[in-house]
C-alpha positions as CSV (number, residue, x, y, z in Angstrom):
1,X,13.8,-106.9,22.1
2,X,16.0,-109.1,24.1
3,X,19.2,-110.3,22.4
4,X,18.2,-114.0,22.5
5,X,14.5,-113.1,21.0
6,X,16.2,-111.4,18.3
7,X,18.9,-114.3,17.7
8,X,16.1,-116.8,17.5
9,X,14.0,-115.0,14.7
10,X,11.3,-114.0,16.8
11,X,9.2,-111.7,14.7
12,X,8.4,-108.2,16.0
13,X,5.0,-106.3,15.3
14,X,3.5,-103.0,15.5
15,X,0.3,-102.0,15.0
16,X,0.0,-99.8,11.5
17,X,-1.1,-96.7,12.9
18,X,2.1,-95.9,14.5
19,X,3.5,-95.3,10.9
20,X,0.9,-92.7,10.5
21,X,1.7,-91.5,14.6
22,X,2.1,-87.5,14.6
23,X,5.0,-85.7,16.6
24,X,2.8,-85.2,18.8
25,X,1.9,-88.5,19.7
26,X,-1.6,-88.5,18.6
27,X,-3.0,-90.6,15.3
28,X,-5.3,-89.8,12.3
29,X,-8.6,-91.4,12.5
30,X,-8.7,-95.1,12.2
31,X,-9.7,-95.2,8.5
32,X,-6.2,-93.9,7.2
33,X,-4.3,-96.9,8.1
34,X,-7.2,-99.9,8.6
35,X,-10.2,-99.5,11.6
36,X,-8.8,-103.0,12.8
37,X,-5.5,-101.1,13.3
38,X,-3.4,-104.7,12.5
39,X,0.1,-105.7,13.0
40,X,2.7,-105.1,10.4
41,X,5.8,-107.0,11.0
42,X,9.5,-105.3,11.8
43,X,11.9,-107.0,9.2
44,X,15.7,-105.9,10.5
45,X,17.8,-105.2,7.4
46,X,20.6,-107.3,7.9
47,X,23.1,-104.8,6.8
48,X,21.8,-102.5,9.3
49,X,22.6,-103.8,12.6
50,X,24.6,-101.7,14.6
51,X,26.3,-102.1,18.0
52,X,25.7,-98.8,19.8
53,X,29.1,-97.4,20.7
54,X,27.8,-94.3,22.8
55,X,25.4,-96.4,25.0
56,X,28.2,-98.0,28.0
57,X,25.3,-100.9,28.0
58,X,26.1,-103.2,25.5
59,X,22.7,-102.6,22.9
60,X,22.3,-102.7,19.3
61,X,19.9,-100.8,16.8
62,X,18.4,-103.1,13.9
63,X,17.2,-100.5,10.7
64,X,13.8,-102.5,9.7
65,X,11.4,-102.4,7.1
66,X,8.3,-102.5,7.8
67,X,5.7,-105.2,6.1
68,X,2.3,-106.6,6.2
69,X,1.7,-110.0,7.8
70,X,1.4,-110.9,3.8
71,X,4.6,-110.2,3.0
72,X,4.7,-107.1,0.8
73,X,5.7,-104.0,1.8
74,X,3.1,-101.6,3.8
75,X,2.3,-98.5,1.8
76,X,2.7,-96.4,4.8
77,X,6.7,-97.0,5.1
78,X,8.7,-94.4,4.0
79,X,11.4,-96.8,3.8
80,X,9.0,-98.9,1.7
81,X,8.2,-96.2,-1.0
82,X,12.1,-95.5,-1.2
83,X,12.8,-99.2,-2.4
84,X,10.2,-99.0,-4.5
85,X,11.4,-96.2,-6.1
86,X,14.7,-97.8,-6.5
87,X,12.9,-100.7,-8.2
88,X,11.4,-98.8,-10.7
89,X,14.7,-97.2,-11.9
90,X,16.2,-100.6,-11.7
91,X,13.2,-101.8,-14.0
92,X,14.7,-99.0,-16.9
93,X,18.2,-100.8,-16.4
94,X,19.3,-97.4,-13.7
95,X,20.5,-97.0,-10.7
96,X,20.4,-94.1,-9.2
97,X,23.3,-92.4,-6.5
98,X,22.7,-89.7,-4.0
99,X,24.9,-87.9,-1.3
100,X,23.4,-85.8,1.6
101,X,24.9,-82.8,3.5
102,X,23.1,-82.2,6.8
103,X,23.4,-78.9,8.6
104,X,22.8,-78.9,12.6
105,X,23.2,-76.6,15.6
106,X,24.7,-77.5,19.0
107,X,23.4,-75.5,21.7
108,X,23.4,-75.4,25.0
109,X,20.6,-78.1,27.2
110,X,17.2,-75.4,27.0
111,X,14.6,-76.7,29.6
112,X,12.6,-73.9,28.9
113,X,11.3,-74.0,25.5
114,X,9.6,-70.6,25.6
115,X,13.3,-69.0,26.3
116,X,15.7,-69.2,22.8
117,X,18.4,-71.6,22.3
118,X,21.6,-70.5,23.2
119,X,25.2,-71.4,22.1
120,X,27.2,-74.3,24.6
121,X,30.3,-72.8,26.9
122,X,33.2,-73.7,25.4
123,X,36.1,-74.6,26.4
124,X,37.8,-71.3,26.6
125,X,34.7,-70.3,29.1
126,X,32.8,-68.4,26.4
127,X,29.5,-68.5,24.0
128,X,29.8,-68.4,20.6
129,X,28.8,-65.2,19.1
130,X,28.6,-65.9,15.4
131,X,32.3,-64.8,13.9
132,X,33.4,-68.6,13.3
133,X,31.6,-69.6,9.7
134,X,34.0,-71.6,7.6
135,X,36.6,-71.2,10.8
136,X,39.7,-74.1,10.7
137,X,39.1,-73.3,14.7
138,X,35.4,-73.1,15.1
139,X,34.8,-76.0,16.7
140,X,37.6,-76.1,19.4
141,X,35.3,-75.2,21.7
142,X,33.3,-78.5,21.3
143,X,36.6,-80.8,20.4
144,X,35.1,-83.6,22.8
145,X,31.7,-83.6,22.0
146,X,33.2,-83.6,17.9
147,X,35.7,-86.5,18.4
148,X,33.1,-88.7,19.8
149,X,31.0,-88.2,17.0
150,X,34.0,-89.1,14.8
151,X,34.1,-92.4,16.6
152,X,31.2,-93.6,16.6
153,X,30.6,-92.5,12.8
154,X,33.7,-94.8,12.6
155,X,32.2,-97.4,14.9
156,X,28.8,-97.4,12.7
157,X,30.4,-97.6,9.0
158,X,29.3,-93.8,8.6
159,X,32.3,-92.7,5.8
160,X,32.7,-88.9,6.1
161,X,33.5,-86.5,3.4
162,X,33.6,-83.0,4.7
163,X,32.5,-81.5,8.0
164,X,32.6,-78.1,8.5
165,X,31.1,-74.6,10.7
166,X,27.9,-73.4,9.0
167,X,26.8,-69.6,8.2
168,X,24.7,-69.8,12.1
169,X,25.5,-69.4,15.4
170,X,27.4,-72.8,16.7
171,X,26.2,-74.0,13.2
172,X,27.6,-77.3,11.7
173,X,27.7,-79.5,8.4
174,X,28.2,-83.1,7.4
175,X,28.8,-83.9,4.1
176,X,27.7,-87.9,3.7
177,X,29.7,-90.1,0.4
178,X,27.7,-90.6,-2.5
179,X,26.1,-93.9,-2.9
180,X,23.1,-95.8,-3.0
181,X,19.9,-94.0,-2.4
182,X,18.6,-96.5,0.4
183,X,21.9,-97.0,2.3
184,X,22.3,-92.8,2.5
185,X,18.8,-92.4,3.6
186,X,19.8,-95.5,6.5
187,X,23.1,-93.2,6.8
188,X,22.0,-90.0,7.3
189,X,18.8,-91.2,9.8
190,X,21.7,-93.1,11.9
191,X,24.0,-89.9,11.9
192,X,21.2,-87.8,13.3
193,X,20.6,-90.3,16.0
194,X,23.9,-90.6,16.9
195,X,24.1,-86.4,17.4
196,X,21.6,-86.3,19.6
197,X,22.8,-89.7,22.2
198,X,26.5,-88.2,21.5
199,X,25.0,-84.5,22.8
200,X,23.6,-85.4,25.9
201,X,26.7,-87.4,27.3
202,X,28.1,-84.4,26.8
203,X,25.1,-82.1,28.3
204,X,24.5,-80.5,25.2
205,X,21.5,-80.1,22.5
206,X,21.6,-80.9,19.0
207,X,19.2,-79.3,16.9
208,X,17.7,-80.5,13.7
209,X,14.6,-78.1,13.2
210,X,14.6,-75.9,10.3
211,X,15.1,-72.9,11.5
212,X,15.8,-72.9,15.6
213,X,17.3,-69.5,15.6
214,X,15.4,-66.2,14.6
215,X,17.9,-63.5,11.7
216,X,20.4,-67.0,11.4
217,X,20.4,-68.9,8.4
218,X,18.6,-72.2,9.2
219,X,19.5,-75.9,8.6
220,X,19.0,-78.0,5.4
221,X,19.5,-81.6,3.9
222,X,20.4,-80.5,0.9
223,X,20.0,-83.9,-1.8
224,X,22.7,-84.5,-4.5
225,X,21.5,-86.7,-7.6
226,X,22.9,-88.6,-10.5
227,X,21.8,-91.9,-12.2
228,X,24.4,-94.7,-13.4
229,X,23.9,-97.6,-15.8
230,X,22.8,-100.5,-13.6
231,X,26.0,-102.6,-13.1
232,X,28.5,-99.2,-14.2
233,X,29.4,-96.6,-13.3
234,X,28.7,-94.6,-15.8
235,X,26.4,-91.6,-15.5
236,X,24.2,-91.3,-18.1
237,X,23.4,-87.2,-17.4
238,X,27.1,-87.6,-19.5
239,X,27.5,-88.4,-22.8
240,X,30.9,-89.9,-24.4
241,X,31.7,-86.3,-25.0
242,X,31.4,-84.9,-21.8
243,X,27.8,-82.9,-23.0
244,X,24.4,-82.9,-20.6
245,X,22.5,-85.8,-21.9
246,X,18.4,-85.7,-22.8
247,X,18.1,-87.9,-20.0
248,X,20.0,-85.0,-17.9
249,X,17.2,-82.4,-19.0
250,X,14.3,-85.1,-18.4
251,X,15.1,-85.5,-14.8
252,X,15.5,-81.8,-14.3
253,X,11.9,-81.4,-15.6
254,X,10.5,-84.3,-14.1
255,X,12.3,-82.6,-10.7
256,X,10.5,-79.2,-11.4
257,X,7.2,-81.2,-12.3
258,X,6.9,-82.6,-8.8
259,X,8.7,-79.6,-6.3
260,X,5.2,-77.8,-5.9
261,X,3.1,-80.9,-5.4
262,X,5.7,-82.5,-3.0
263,X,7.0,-79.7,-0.8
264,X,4.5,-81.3,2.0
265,X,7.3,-84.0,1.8
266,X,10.4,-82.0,1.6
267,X,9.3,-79.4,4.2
268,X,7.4,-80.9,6.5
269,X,7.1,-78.9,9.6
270,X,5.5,-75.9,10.3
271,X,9.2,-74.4,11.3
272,X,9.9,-76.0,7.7
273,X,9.2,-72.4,6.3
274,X,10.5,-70.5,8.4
275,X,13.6,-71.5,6.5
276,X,11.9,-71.0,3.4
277,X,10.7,-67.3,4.2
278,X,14.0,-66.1,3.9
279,X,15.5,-67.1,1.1
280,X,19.4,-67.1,1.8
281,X,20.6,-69.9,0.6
282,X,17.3,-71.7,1.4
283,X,15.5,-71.0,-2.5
284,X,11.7,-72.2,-2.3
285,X,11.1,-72.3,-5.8
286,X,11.9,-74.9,-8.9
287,X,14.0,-72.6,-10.9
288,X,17.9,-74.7,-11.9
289,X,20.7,-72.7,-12.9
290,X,24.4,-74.1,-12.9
291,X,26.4,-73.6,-9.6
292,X,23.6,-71.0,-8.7
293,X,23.0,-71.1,-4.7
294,X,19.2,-69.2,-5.0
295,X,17.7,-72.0,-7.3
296,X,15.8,-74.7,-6.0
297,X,17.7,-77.7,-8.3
298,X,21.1,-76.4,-8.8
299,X,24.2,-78.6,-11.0
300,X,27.2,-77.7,-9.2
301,X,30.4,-76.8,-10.7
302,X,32.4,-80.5,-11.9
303,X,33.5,-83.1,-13.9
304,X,31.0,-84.0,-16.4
305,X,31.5,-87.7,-14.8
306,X,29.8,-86.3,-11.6
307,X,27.4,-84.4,-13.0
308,X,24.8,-84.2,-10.7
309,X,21.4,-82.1,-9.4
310,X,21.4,-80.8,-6.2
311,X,18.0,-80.4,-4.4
312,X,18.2,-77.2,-2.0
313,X,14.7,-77.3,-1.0
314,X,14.5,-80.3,2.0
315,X,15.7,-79.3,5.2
316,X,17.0,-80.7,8.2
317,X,14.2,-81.5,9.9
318,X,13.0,-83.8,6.7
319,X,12.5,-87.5,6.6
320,X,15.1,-88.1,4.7
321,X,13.7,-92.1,3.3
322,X,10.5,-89.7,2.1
323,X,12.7,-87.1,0.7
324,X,14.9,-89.1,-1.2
325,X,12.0,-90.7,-2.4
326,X,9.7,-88.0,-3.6
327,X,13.3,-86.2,-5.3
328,X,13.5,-89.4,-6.9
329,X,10.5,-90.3,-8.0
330,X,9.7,-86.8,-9.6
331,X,13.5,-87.1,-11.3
332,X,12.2,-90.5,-12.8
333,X,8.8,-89.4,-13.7
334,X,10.7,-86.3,-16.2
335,X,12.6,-89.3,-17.9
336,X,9.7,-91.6,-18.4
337,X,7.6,-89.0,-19.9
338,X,10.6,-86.8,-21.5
339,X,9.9,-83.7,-19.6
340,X,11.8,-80.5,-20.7
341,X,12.8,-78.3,-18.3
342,X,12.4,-74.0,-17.7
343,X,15.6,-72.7,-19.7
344,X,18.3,-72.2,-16.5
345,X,18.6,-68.9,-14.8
346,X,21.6,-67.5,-13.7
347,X,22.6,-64.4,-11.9
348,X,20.1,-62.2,-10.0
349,X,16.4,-63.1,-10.9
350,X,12.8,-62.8,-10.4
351,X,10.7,-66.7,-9.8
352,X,8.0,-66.8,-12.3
353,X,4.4,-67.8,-10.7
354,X,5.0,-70.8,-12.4
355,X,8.1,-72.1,-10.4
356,X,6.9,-70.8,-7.1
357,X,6.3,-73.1,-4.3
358,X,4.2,-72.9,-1.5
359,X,5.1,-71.3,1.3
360,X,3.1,-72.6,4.4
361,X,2.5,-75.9,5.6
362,X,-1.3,-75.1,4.9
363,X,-0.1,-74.0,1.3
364,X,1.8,-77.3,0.7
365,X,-1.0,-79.6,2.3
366,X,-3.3,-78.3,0.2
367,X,-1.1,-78.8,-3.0
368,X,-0.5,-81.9,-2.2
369,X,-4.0,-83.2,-1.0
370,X,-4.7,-81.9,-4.7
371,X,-1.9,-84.0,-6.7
372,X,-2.7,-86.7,-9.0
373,X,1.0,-87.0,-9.6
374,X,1.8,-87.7,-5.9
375,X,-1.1,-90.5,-5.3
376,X,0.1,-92.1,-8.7
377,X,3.8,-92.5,-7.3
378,X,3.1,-92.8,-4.0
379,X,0.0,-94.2,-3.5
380,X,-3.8,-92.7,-2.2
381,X,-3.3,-94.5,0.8
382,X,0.2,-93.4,2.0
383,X,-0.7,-89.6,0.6
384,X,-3.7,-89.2,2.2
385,X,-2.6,-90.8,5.7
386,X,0.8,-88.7,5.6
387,X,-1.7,-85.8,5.1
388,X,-4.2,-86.7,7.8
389,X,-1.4,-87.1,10.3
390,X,0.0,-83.2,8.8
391,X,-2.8,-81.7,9.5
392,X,-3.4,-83.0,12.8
393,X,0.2,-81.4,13.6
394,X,-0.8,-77.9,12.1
395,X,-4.0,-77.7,14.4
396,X,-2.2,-78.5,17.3
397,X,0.1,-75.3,16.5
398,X,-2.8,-73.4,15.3
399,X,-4.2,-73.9,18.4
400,X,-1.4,-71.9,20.4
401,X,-0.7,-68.2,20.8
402,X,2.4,-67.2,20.3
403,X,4.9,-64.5,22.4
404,X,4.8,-62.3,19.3
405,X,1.3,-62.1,19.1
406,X,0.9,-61.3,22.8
407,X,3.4,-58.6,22.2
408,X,2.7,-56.9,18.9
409,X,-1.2,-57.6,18.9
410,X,-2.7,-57.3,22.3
411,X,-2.5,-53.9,22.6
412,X,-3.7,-53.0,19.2
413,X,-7.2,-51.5,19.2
């Protein structure tokens, strides 16, 4: 939109069916979002408006919601259901706070997608070969391409806590500040559009997928959670005495209630679990322990006024409005209906059928085309259309044959 349309209120619509669109570019049939296909309306956030320091154009981004011609909300917004979510725990006098951390690779521009991704040249002339995890110097290499991104992060309002090298192969990690729920998800959607228009000035690829590299650890968005008194900042998974409260153990079973049902919505790829299928650091199940990297909902080592519980299943490729969301919303459900959780695991262990979580997109869409619990805090019309629009993107993969097979398979007898 031109800078005077948008000055003078001019209202912006879209037909419904793009919020349904697969990656692709194809759509569901017309019945999952309306046969007449209406408009919705684009309402900017006026908190989000952002001047785009990378582009040398002068253009702005506006974050909107997206809303019937009514006036309410659409269903089919992710951004939607994650206010509404927030609504509910504001109804219950709570508000709840969440931080991201976003792994990533940089690689090098790959115009041939059948060919693997490969690390940048750096600086010093060379390829990355994997010796730099945790490295003060890892990233020397890519010192331009990394202070632009600390400008524009600057330039955007996007506060920083740690960034670091990651276990893979030119590898990286963002750790995003606590705070609300709606702002991070607006956060962390605007950092990963700002890697990618930062990348190519600088003829590179960044990489949000999964898992882009095969026998390298692959990326997540791993989701840290506590809930405050509304108005405080007190966190009620604390009592005065520093102990886990019931409302602690609530959300941790509400959390294990939902991880099976929704890990359509935390994985949502086909790549998704390829991440999952190895389960370094990438635990698909709903086990929690304390400070346990190989469960699913782990409470890090800390105060007890930032006790908190960290979701390890989403991953990078994740919407992270709908992942927030569903975290939330099963973390809320476990209070309402004073869920108790597994007792915690810790050291090596075995999942129980019970906590084990599907590990296909197939396997999740079928889980969650089953749920009762996810149409009654999502909605049947948001579930179902996130699920038509799924399984239009499986088909389209099921419909190719891969390198490996041609390799391993076709000379079988």
């Amino acid at each position: 939109m031109t800078v005077e349309g948008f000055l003078e209120g001019r209202r912006l619509q879209m037909a419904r069916g793009v919020l349904l669109q697969c990656i692709m570019g194809g759509y569901p049939p017309a019945r999952f979002y309306g046969n007449e296909d209406g408009d919705l309306a684009l309402n900017a956030d006026p908190k989000q408006i952002h001047r785009l320091p990378w582009s040398k154009q002068p253009r702005a981004l506006a974050i909107c919601d997206a809303d019937e011609l009514s006036g309410e909300s659409s269903r089919l917004s992710t951004r939607g259901q994650l206010k509404a979510v927030i609504s509910r725990y504001a109804a219950r006098g709570l508000a709840p706070v969440v931080a991201t951390e976003m792994e990533f690779f940089v690689f090098a521009p790959n115009t041939d997608p059948t060919q693997p991704f490969q690390p940048p040249v750096g600086l010093d002339g060379r390829r990355e070969e994997g010796h730099s995890a945790f490295s003060v110097s890892s990233n020397n290499g890519l010192r331009p391409f990394f202070n632009e991104v600390y400008e524009c992060m600057a330039a955007l309002g996007l506060p920083r806590d740690t960034f670091m090298h990651e276990m893979g192969v030119s590898q990286f990690e963002i750790n995003l500040l606590h705070g609300d729920p709606l702002l991070l998800a607006d956060q962390t959607f605007l950092f990963k559009h700002l890697l990618k228009e930062v990348a190519l000035k600088h003829h590179l690829t960044v990489v949000c997928m999964a898992k882009p590299l095969a026998h390298t650890p692959g990326s997540s968005m791993h989701i840290h959670q506590s809930i405050v008194e509304a108005g405080t900042d007190r966190n009620v998974f604390s009592d005065d005495a520093g102990q886990p409260t019931a409302i602690f153990r609530h959300f941790i079973g509400g959390q294990q209630a939902g991880m099976a049902d929704f890990t359509a919505l935390f994985a949502p790829n086909v790549n998704s679990y390829q991440r999952l299928c190895h389960p370094c650091a990438s635990p698909n199940n709903a086990c929690w322990s304390y400070d346990n990297r190989a469960a699913g909902l782990r409470i890090p080592a800390s105060s007890s006024e930032a006790r908190r519980v960290e979701n390890r299943l989403p991953g990078a490729d994740a919407n992270p409005y709908l992942a927030i969301a569903a975290s939330l919303a099963a973390g809320l459900y476990g209070i309402e209906n004073k869920l108790e959780p597994t007792p915690a695991i810790q050291g090596q262990f075995e999942v129980p059928d019970s906590l084990s979580l599907p590990c296909t997109l197939h396997a999740a869409l079928e889980r969650l085309k089953r749920s009762q619990l996810a149409k009654e805090l999502f909605g049947k019309e948001f579930i179902e259309g996130y699920i038509a629009s799924k399984t239009m993107e499986l088909s389209s993969f099921l419909d190719e044959i891969t390198p490996w097979e041609r390799r391993v398979l076709a000379a079988q007898a």
